[in-house]
C-alpha positions in Angstrom: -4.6 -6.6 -25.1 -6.0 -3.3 -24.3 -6.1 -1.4 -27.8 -3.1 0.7 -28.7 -5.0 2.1 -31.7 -8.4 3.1 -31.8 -10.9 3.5 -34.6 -9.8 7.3 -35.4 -6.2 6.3 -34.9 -5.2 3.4 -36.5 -1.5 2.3 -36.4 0.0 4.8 -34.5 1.2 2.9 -31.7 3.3 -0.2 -32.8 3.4 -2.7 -30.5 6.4 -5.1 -30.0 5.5 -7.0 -26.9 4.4 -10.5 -27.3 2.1 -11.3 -24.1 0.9 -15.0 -24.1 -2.2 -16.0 -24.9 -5.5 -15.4 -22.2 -5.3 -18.9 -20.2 -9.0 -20.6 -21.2 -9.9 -20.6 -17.4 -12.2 -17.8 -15.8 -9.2 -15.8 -14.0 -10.2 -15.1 -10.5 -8.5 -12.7 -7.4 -8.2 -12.8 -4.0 -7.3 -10.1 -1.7 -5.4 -10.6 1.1 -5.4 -6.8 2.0 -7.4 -7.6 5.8 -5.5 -10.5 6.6 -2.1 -11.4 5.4 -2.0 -8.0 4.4 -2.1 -7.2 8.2 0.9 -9.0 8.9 3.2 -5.7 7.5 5.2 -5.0 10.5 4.7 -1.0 9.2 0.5 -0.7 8.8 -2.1 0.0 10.9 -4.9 -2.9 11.6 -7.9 -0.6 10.0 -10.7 0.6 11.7 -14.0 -1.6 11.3 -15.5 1.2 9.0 -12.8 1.6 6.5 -12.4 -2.4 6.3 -16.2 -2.6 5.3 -15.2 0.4 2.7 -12.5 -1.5 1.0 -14.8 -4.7 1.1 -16.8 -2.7 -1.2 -14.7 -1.2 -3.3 -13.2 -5.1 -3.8 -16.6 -6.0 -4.8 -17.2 -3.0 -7.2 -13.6 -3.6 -9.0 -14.7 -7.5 -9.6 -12.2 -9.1 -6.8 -14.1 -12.6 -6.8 -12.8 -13.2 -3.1 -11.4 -11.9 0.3 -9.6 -12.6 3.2 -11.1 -11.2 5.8 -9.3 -12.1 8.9 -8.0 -15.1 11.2 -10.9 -15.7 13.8 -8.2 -18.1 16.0 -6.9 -15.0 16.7 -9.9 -14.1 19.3 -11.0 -10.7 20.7 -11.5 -7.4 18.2 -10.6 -10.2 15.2 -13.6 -12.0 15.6 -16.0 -8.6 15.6 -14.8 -7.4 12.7 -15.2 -11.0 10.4 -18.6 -10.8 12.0 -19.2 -7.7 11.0 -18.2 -7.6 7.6 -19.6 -10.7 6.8 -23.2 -9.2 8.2 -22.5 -5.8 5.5 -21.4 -8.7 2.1 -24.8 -10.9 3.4 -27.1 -7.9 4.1 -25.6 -6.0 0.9 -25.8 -9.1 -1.4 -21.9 -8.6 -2.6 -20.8 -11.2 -4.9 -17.2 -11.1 -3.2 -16.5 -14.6 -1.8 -15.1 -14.1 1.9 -12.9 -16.7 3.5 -10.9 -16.4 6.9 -7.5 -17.6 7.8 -6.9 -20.8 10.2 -4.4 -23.1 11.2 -5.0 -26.5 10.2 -6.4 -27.2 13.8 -9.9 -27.5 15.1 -8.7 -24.9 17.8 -8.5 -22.8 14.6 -11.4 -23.4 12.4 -14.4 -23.8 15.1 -14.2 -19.9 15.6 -15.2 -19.7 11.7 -18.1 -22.2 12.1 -19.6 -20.4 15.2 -19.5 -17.0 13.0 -20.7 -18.5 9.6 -23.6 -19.8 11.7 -24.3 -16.8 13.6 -24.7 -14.9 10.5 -26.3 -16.8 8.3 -23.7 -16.6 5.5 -21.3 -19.1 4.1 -17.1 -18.7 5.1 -14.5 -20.4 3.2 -11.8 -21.6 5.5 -8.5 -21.2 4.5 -6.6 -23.9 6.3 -2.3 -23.0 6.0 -0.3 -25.9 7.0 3.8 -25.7 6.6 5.1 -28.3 3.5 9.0 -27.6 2.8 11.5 -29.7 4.4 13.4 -27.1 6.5 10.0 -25.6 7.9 9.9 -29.6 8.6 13.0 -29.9 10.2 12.8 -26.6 11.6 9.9 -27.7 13.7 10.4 -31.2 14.6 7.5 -32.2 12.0 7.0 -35.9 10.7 4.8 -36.1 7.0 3.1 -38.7 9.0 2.0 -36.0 12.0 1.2 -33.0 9.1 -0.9 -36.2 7.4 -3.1 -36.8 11.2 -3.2 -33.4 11.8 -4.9 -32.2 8.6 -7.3 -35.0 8.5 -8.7 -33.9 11.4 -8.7 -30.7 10.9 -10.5 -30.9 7.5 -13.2 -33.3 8.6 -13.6 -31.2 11.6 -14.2 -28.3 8.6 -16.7 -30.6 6.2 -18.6 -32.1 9.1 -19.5 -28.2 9.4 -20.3 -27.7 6.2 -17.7 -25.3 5.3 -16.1 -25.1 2.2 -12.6 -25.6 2.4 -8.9 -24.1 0.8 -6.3 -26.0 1.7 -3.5 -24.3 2.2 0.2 -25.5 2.2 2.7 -22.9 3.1 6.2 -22.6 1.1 4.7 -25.1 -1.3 7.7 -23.1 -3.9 10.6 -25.0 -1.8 8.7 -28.0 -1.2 9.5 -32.0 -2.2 7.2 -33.6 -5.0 6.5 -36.5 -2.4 5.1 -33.8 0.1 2.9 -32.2 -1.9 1.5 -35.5 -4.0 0.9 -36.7 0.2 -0.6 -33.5 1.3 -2.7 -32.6 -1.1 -3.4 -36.4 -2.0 -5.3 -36.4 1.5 -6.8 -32.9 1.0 -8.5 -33.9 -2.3 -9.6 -37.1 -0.7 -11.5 -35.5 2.2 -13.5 -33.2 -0.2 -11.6 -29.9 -0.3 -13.1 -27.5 -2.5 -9.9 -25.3 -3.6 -6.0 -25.8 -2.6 -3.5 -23.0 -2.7 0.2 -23.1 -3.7 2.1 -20.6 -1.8 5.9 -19.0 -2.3 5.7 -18.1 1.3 8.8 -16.4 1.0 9.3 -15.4 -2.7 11.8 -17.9 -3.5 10.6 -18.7 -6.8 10.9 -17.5 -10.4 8.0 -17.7 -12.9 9.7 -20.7 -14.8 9.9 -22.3 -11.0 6.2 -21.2 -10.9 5.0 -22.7 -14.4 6.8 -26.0 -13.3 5.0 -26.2 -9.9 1.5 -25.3 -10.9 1.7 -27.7 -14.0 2.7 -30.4 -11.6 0.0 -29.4 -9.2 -2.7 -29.0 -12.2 -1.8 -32.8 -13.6 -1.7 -34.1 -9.9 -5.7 -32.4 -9.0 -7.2 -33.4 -13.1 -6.1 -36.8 -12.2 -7.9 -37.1 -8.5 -10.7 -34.5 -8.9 -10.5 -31.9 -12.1 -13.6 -30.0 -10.0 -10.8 -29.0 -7.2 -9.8 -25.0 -8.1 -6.1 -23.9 -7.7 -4.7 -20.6 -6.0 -1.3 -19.2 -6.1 -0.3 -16.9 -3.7 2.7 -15.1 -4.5 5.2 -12.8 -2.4 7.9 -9.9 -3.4 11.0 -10.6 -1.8 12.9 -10.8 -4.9 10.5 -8.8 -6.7 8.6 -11.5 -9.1 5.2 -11.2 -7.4 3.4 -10.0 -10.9 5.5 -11.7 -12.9 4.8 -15.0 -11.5 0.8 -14.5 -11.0 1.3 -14.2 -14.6 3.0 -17.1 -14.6 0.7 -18.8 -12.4 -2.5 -18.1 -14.6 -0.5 -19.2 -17.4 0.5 -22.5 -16.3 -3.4 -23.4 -15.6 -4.1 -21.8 -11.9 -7.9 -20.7 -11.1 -7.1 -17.5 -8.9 -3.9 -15.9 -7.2 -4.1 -13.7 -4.0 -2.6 -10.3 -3.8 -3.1 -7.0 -1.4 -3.3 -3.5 -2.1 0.2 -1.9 -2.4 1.2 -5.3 -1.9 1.8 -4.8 1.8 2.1 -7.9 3.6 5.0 -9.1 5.6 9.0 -8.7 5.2 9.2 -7.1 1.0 5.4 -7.8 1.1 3.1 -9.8 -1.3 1.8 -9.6 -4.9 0.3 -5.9 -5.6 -3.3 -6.6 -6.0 -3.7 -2.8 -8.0 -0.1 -3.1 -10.7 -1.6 -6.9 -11.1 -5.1 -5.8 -11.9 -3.7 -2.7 -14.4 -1.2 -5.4 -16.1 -3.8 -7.5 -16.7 -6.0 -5.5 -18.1 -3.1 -4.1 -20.4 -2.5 -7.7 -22.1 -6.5 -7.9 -22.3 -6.5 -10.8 -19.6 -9.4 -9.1 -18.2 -12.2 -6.7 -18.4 -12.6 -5.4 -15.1 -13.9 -1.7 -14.7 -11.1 -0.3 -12.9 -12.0 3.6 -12.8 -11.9 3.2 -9.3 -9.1 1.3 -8.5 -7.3 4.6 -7.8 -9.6 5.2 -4.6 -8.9 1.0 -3.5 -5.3 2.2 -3.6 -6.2 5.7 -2.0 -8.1 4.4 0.5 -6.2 1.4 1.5 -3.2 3.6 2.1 -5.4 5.7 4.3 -6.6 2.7 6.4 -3.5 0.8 6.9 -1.3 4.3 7.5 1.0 3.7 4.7 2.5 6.1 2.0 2.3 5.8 -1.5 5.8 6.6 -2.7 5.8 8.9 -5.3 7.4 7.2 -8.1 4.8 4.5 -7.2 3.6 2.9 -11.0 0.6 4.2 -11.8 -0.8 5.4 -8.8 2.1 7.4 -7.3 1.8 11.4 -7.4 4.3 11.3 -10.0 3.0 8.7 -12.3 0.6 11.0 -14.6 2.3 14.3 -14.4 5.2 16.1 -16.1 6.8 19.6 -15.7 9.5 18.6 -18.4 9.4 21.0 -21.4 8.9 18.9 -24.9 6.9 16.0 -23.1 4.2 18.7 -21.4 3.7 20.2 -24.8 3.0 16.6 -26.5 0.9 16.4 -24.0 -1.2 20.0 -24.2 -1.3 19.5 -28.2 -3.6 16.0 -28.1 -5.5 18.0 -24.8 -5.7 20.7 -27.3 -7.2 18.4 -29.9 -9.8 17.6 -27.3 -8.7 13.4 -28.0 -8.6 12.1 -24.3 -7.3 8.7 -26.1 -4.5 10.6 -27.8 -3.7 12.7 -24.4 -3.4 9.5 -21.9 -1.3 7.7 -24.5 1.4 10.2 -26.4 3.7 10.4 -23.5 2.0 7.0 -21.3 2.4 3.1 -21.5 -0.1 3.6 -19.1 -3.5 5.1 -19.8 -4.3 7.1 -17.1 -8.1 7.1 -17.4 -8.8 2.9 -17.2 -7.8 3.7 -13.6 -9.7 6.7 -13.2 -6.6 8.8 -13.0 -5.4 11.8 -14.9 -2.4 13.5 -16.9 -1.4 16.4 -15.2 0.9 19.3 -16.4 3.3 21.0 -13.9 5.6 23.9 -13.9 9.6 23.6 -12.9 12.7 24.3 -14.0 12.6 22.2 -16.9 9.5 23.7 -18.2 8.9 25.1 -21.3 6.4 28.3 -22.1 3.1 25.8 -23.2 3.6 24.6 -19.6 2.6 27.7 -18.2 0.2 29.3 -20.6 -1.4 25.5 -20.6 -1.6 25.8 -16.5 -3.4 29.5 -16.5 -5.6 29.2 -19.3 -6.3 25.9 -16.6 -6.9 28.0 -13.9 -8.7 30.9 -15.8 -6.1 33.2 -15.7 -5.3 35.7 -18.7 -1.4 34.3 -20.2 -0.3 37.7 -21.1 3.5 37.4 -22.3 4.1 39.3 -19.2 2.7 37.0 -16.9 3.8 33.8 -18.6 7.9 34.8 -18.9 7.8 36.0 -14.9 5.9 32.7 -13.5 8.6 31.0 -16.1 11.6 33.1 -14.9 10.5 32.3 -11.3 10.2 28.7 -12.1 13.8 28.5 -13.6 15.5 29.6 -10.1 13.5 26.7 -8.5 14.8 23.7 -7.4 11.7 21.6 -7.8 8.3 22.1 -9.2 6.3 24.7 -7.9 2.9 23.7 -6.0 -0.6 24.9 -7.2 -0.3 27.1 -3.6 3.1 29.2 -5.2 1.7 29.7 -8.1 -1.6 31.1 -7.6 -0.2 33.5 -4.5 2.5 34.4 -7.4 -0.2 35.5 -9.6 -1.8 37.3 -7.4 1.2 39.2 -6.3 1.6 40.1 -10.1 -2.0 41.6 -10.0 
């Protein structure tokens, strides 16, 4: 995992949790941000120049894929997949992009017309329902689902495009379905297929059990075919079973930033990335995953909650007494490692993030000589015990604006 002691601090950080082993497989993301992101009854659909941004920024933090729309969907949806796919071919990104479809021609010629057009290779992801109630629930025979993705998929490989075959509430679905589904999928030459828990039903031993089942069924027809997971938070498992997911032998799970996505949302692309890197899963340079999680929030309109982890405006800063002056005595030290670790599982700084000392009602003195010296003031007694006596009638921390104007007022 992500060293708890360094070379000028050995063994002060004792570490009791036992993460599994790395799964041998190259462990691989894909972001469903753009798409099934989208689907958030509470965001905004971005503007085109702040989806190209986040393309980037996906591509920069090592996201191997995205999802970067469902062309079926006509009109402004189209412009944009055209679009971006033009900045990843004309940039030379190394993220993958793939686009949504039903598993209908109707669906997947849009995707063929704008791979062609631009010059640049599209996997389709073609979602197709699999559990018995979505079965019932729509009048659907196996035998129907079986002619209808035949079609559809040698509609997609006649075209050349690669193909994900995607079966929808895969977590709730009977053996027999799956074994036919993807049986037929394999068959026709589909390059990945993706195992979905459409509506977080599932638990990570549920999730081990599938993907198992799924890995023996694909090593036994084509051990070349890759397997996705993708993972939603209704009961709030999403990391837990991407873990779970890798573990049990998948290639790549899908997540979004701030895991928006529909009803509780899906797997947090940004708390999956940061775990991972914790348990040394990965090696990702993730100094600027802040600004994916910044700037996603931006595009789609939605607000970071405070106590977010990690990336909320509370996650790195403290106005509490004893903890601030931990804190200030490793800053002191000038040992950044020290700092982002005495009072933090997380370090700030692998996330391009910093520790930041406030001043409240629980604050002690070393808050406030700490914030001036800060702010090149002079911490004269007399200065420091009035900013501290004013802080102790507050209710709440006060704000960089409060205490500077209070400073000034004190001459």
């Amino acid at each position: 995992m992500e060293p708890v002691t360094s070379t000028t601090h050995p063994g002060l950080i004792h570490d009791w949790n036992e993460d599994p082993e790395r799964p041998p497989q190259q462990l691989e993301f894909n972001d469903e941000t753009l798409r099934d992101g989208l689907q958030c009854p509470s965001v905004t659909d971005p503007d085109l120049d702040k989806k190209i941004e986040l393309v980037r920024l996906m591509d920069d933090l090592g996201i191997h894929a995205a999802d970067i729309g469902l062309p079926g969907a006509g009109g402004q949806v189209n412009e944009h997949v055209t679009e971006m796919l033009k900045v990843i071919r004309d940039e030379k990104l190394s993220i993958e992009p793939n686009c949504a479809a039903r598993t209908v021609v109707q669906d997947i010629a849009p995707v063929v017309e704008i791979s062609q057009q631009v010059g640049h290779p599209i996997q389709v992801c073609t979602f197709i329902g699999s559990s018995s109630i979505r079965q019932f629930t729509e009048d659907w025979s196996l035998d129907a689902m079986l002619r209808h993705s035949e079609e559809a998929l040698k509609f997609a490989k006649k075209h050349d495009l690669s193909v994900m075959y995607v079966t929808e509430d895969t977590t709730r679905a009977h053996p027999e379905t799956i074994d036919a589904l993807y049986g037929l999928a394999i068959d026709l030459g589909v390059d990945r297929i993706c195992v979905c828990d459409t509506v977080g039903h599932a638990t990570p031993s549920g999730v081990r059990n599938l993907i198992r089942y799924v890995r023996k069924m694909v090593d036994a027809k084509n051990p070349e075919v890759k397997i996705d997971w993708h993972g939603h938070m209704d009961r709030g498992l999403g990391i837990l079973n991407s873990v779970a997911a890798f573990e049990a032998g998948a290639d790549r799970v899908h997540a979004t930033a701030l895991g928006v996505g529909e009803r509780a949302g899906n797997t947090p692309m940004d708390l999956m990335l940061v775990n991972l890197r914790l348990m040394g899963w990965i090696e990702n340079d993730l100094t600027r995953l802040g600004e994916y999680v910044e700037k996603s929030a931006r595009a789609t309109e939605v607000e970071i909650p405070y106590n977010y982890p990690v990336f909320g405006t509370d996650a790195f800063e403290t106005g509490t007494g004893v903890h601030a002056a931990a804190v200030i005595k490793a800053m002191k030290k000038g040992d950044t490692w020290l700092a982002n670790r005495v009072y933090s599982g997380v370090p700030s700084d692998l996330f391009g993030l910093d520790q930041r000392i406030r001043i409240g009602p629980m604050s002690g003195k070393s808050n406030v000589v700490f914030w001036l010296e800060q702010n090149n003031f002079p911490a004269s007694d007399n200065l420091v015990d009035a900013i501290l006596e004013r802080a102790k009638s507050s209710r709440k921390l006060l704000t960089e604006g409060e205490l500077k104007e209070f400073v000034a007022d004190h001459g």
